[in-house]
C-alpha positions as CSV (number, residue, x, y, z in Angstrom):
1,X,-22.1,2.9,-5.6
2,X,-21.0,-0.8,-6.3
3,X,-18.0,-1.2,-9.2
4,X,-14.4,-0.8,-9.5
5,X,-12.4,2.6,-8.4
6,X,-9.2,3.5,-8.8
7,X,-6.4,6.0,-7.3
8,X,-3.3,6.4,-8.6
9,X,-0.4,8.7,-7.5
10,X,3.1,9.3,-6.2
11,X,4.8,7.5,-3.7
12,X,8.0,9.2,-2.7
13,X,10.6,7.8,-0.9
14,X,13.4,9.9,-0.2
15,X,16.0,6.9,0.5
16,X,16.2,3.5,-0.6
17,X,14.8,0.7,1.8
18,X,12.6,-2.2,2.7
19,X,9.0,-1.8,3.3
20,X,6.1,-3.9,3.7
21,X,3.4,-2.1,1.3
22,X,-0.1,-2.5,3.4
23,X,-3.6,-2.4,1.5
24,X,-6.0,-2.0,4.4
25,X,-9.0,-3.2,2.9
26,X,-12.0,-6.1,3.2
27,X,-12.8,-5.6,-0.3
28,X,-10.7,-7.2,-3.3
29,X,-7.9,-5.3,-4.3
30,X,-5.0,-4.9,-6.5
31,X,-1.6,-2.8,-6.2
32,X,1.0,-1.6,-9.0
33,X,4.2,0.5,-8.2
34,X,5.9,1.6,-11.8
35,X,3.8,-0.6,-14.0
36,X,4.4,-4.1,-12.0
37,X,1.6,-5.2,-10.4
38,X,3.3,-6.0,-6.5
39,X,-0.4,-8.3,-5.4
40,X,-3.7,-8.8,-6.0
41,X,-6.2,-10.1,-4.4
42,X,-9.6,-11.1,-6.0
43,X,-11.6,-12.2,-2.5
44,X,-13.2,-10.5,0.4
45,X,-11.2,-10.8,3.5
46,X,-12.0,-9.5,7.3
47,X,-10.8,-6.0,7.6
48,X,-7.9,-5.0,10.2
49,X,-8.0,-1.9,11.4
50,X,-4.5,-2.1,12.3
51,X,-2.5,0.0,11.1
52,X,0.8,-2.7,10.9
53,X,-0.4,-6.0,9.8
54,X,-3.2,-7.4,7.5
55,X,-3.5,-10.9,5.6
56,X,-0.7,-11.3,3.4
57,X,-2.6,-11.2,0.5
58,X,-3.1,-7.6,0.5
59,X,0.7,-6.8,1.5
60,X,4.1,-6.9,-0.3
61,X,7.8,-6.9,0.7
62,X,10.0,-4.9,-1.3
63,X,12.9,-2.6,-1.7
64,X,12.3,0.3,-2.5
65,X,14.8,2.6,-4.3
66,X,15.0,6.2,-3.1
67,X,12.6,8.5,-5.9
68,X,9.9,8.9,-7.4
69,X,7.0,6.0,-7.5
70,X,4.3,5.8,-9.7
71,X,1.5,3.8,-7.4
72,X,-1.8,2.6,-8.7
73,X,-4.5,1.0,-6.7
74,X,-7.8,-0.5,-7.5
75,X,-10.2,-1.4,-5.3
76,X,-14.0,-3.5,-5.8
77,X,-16.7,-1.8,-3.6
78,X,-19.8,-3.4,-2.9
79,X,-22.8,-2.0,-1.5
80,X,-21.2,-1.4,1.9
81,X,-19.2,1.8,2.7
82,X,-15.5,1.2,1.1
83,X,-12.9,1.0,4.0
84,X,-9.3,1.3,2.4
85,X,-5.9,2.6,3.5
86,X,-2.5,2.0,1.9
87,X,0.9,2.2,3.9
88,X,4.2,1.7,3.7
89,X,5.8,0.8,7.2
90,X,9.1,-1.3,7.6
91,X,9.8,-4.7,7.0
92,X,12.0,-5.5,9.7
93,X,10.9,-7.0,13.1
94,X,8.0,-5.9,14.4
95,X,8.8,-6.6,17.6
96,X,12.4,-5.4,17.3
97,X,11.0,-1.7,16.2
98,X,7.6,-1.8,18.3
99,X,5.9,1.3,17.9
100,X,8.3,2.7,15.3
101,X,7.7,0.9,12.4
102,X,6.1,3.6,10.5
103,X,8.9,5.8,10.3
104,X,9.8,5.3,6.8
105,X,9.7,9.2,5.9
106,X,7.7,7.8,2.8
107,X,4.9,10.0,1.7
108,X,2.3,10.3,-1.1
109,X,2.1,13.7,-3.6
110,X,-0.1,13.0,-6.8
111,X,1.9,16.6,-8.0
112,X,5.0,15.2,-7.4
113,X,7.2,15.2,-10.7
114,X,8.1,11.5,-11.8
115,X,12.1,10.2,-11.7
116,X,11.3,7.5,-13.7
């Protein structure tokens, strides 16, 4: 069904470094971690199915402290099946880390208790 979802939860990252936060999406989308909204981006782009890279409208650099994250993402879905994935990999070079550039040991638990 067409309209506006939303997911929220908790990113935890168990020590403190630089990630490039991914939304894998076609559809517009918008991304907060701990209130501040980190991008948003209102138009339809092509979809990239890879798991690294996507337009840089739906990515952000950042430093992230080691904790508890609240993450919020919102996402407009059309009539087409919603294709979405968030990720946190490392924002170093690419090509420097080749295949390793998820290992970030950050993971996602909506149950996790908040540091904040």
């Amino acid at each position: 069904m067409p309209g506006k979802y939303t997911a929220v939860s908790k990113l935890v990252n168990p020590n403190e470094q630089a990630v490039r936060l991914i939304a894998g999406t076609a559809n517009p989308v918008k991304v907060w971690l701990n209130g501040t909204v980190l991008f948003e981006d209102d138009q339809e782009t092509e979809f990239m199915p890879a798991y690294h890279r996507s337009p840089r409208s739906k990515m952000h650099e950042l430093i992230i402290p080691a904790g508890t994250h609240d993450i919020r993402i919102e996402v407009m879905k059309d009539e087409k099946p919603l294709e979405l994935f968030i990720l946190p990999i490392l924002a170093e070079n690419l090509a420097k880390i080749g295949e390793f550039f998820y290992l970030t040991e950050i993971y996602f638990d909506a149950d996790a208790p908040s540091l904040l």
